[in-house]
N, C-alpha and C positions, 0 to 999 in steps of 0.2 A: 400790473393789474391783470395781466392775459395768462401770466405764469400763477397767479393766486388762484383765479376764476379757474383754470384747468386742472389745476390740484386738487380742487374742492370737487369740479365736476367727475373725476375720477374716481375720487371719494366714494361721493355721492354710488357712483355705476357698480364699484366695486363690493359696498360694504351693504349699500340701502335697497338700491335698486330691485334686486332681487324680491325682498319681502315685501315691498311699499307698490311697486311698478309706475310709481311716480316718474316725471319728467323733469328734467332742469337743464338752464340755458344763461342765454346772457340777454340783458334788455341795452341797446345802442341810442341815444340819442340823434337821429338822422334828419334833417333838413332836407327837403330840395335844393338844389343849386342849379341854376336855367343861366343857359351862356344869351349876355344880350344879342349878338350876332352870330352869323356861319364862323366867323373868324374868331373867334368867344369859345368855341367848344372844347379846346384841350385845355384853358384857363377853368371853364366847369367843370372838368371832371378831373382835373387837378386838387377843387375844394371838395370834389367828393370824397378823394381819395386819403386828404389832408385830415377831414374833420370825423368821417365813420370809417372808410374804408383801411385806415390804420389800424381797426379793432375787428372790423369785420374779415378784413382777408387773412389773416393767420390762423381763424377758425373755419371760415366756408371756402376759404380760395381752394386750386388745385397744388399750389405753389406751397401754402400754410407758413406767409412770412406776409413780413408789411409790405406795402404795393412798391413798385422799382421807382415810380419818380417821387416817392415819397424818402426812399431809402439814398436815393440821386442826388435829388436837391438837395436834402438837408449834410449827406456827406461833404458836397460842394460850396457850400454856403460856409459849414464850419473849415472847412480847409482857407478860405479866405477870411474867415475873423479870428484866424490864427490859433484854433483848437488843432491839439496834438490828434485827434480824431474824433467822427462823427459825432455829435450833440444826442443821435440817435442810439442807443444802444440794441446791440444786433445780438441773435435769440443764437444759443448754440444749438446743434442738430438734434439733440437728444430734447429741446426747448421745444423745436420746432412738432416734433412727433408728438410730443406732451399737449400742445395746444390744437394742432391741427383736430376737427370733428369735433373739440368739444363743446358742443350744443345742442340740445335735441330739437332747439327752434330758433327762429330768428325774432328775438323780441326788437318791437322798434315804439319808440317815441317819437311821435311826428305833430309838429305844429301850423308851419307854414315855409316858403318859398324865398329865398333871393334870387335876384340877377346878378349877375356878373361880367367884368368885363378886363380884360389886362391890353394897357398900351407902355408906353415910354414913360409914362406920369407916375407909375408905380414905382420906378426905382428911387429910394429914397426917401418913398413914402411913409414908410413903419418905420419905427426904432430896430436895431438890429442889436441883438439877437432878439427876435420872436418870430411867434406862430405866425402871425401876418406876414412877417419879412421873408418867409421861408415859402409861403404862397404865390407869395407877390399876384396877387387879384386885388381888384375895388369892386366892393359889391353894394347893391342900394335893392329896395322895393319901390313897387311904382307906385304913385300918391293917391292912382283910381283904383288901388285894391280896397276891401271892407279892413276897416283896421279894429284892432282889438285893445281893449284897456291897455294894454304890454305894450311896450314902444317899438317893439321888435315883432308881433305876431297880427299879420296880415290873410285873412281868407283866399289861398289858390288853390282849391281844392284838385284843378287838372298838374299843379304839382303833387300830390299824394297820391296820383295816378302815374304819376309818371316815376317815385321813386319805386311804387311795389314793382313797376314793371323792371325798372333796372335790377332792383334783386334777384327778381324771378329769371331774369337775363343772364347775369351775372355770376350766381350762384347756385345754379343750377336748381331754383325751383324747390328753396327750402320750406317748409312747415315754417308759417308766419305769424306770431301773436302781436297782437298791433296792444300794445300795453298804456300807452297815451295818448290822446289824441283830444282835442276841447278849445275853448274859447273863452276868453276872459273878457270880463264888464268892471264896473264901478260898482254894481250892486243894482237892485228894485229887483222887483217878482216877473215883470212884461219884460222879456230878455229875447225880442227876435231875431238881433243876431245872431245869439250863438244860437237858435233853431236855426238860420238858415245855413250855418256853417256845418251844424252834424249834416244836415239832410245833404249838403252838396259831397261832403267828406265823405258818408258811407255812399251814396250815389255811385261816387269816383270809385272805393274799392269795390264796388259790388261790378264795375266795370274790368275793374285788375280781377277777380275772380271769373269774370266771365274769357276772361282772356286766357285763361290755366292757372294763376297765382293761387299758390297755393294757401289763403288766410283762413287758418282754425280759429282766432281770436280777435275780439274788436272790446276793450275797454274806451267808455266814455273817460275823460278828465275833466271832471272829477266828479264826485257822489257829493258832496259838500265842500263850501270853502274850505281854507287852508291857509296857514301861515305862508306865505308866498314870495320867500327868497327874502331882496332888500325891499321889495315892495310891501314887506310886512302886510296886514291884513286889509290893505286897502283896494288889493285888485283880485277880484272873485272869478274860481273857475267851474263852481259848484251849481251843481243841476236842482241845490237844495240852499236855499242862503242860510246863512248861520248869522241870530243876533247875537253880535259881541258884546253887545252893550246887557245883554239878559245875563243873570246868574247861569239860568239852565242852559244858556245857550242855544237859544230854541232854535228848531230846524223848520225851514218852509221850504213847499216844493216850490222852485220858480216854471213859470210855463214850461219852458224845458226839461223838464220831471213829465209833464203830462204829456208832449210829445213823443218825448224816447219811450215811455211806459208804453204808449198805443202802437209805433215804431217795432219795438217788439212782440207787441201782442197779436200784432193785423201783421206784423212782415208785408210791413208795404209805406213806400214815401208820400204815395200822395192824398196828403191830408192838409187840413190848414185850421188853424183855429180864429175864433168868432175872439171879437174885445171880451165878451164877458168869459173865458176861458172853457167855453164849451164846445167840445171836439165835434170837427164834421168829417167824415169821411166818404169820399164817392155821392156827396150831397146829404146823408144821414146824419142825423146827430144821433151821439153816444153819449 
């Protein structure tokens, strides 16, 4: 994938570039990962490394290859399950220059947060060979986070603050297009979780901006429902519900439409809205 994506991006630099002055990059799927204890941290940043940091460091690193205990373990692991070599396949130097830089942004899709934790109880734990077994972490979320339609997306918004920072850390402070980011319900129009999840979400980046991150880009997820993986059209991310059940498939703002509208119009969070969906802001109605 890092070898396609760099071809195209060269492509792109070498033939388009020029007449278009267009940008193009790669968009990473990134979770936070939070070590449950002090003794927990090199197991966290082991999952960081495991699940984005395998795509991101060959393009932003200084190194421009997959991280060393990513490249470690897994040589290690298949040397014991009796692989003639690495499971991993290593980039040649001509690879490595090919892929290194090429992005002109760091796209990221971010939803929400695990904890993690590795002891003695993890060996054994996964089938071997896989991606787990090669981690060796047990991760959970906690049960007092706000949880979302999704069985896996939980509101930590101080983790979205804490991955821009490790990029901005890490990678030396690249141009950031935040490309997903949102909250899923079951459906109706009165949707104040996912209001209070943007409002904490852009809160937290507008703190990572205040800190020097560098974020050009913030997409809500989504503008309307969507077919939605296996959960098929049953779990909504859309700031506009869509009936399935109508021919035209009619589109409705949910509150969260009139939120982010005023959100961007006032550039400012604090706002709250009245039951009959009438905006107040600083005590004013609009």
């Amino acid at each position: 994938m890092l070898v396609a994506h760099a071809n195209v991006y060269h492509l792109y630099n070498n033939e388009f570039r020029g007449a278009q002055g267009g940008q193009i990059g790669i968009t990473l799927s990134t979770p936070w990962t939070e070590p449950e204890s002090e003794k927990d941290m090199e197991a966290a940043e082991d999952v960081i490394q495991f699940e984005w940091g395998l795509y991101a460091n060959p393009i932003f690193s200084e190194s421009g290859d997959y991280p060393s205990v990513v490249k470690e373990r897994i040589a290690m692991k298949s040397k014991e399950q009796g692989f003639p070599r690495s499971r991993l396949p290593q980039f040649t130097p001509e690879e490595v220059d090919l892929i290194k830089g090429s992005s002109d942004f760091f796209g990221l899709n971010h939803y929400t947060t695990n904890i993690v934790y590795r002891n003695e109880s993890v060996n054994g734990y996964y089938s071997s060979p896989s991606f787990s077994d090669d981690v060796e972490v047990i991760s959970y979320q906690e049960d007092s986070w706000d949880s979302g339609a999704s069985v896996w997306l939980k509101r930590v918004p101080w983790g979205f603050y804490n991955l821009l920072s490790k990029i901005r850390k890490d990678y030396n402070n690249p141009p950031v297009y935040i490309t997903e980011n949102g909250f899923s319900t079951r459906g109706g129009l009165v949707d104040d979780d996912r209001i209070k999840y943007y409002r904490t979400y852009i809160d937290a980046m507008l703190d990572a901006i205040e800190d020097g991150s560098d974020i050009r880009v913030y997409a809500a997820w989504s503008l309307m429902d969507n077919f939605e993986w296996g959960n098929g059209y049953s779990i909504r991310f859309g700031l506009y519900e869509v009936d399935y059940e109508s021919p035209e498939r009619t589109r409705t703002p949910r509150k969260s439409a009139y939120v982010y509208k005023e959100m961007l119009r006032t550039r400012t969070l604090d706002y709250h809205y009245e039951p009959d969906m009438s905006l107040r802001i600083d005590g004013e109605e609009n």
